[in-house]
C-alpha positions in Angstrom: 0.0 0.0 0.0 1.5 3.2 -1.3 0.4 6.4 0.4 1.7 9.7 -0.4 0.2 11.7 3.0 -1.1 9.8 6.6 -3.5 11.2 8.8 -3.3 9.9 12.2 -4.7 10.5 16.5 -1.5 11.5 18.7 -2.0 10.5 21.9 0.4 11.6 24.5 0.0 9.0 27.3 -1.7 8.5 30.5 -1.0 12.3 31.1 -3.3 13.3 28.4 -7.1 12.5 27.5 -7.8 10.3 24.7 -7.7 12.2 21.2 -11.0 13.6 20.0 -12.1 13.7 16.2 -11.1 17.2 15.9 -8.0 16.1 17.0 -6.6 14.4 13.2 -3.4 15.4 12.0 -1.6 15.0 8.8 1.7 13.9 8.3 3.0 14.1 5.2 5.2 10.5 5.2 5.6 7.8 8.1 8.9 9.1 8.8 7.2 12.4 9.6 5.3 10.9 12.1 7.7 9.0 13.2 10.0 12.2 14.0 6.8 13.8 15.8 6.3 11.7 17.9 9.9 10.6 19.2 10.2 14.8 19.3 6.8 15.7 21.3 8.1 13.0 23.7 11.7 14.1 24.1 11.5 18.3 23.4 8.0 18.7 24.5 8.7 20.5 27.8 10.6 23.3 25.7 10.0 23.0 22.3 7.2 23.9 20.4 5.9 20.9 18.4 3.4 21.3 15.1 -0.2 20.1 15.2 -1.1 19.9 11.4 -4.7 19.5 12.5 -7.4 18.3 9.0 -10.3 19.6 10.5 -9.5 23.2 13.0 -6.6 25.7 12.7 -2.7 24.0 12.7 -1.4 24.7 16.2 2.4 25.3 17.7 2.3 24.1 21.2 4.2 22.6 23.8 3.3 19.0 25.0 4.9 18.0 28.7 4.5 15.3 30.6 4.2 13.2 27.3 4.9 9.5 28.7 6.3 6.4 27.1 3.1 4.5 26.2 2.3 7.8 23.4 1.4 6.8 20.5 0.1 7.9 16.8 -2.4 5.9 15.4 -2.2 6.3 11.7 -5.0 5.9 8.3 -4.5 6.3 5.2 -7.2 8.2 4.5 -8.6 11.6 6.7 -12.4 9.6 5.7 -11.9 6.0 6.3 -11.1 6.5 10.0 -12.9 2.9 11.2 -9.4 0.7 11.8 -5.9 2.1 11.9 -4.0 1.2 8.9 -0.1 1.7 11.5 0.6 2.4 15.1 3.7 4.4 16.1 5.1 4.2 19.6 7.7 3.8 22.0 9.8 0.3 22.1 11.5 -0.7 25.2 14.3 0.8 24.9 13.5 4.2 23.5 13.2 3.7 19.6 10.5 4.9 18.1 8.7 1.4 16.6 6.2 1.4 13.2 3.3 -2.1 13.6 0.9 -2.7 10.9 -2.5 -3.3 12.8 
């Protein structure tokens, strides 16, 4: 499956509520994503990360107290929102992991 952009829930851990609809991002490739979320996690007390939100106004804000279960939950498509097509999370270890669901 060949997917030029990925739109996807960022959840920041137990510290944060569950994502709302409103709440979809875009991401223009899974390394994208992949760099969000390792960077909310890591910079967030300081550094301002980029919400590309689909359905409100894009957002520069600064995420603290993200934990190590956040996670992205990614589709394919900003419609077909029923199943995630990836997850993106933490491993072990620190890496930042990519599972088809």
């Amino acid at each position: 499956m060949s997917v030029a952009r990925w739109y996807g829930f960022w959840h920041g851990g137990n510290g944060y509520g569950p994502p709302q609809p409103d709440d979809l991002e875009e991401f223009s490739s899974l390394a994208d994503a992949q760099h969000t979320l390792a960077d909310r996690h890591r910079y967030g007390y300081w550094q301002r990360s980029h919400f590309a939100f689909t359905r409100r106004e894009a957002a520069d804000v600064l995420t603290p107290c993200v934990g190590d279960d956040c996670e992205i939950t990614l589709y394919g498509s900003a419609d077909g929102l029923d199943y995630p097509d990836r997850r993106i999370f933490l491993g072990p270890r620190g890496g930042v992991r990519i599972e088809r669901c």
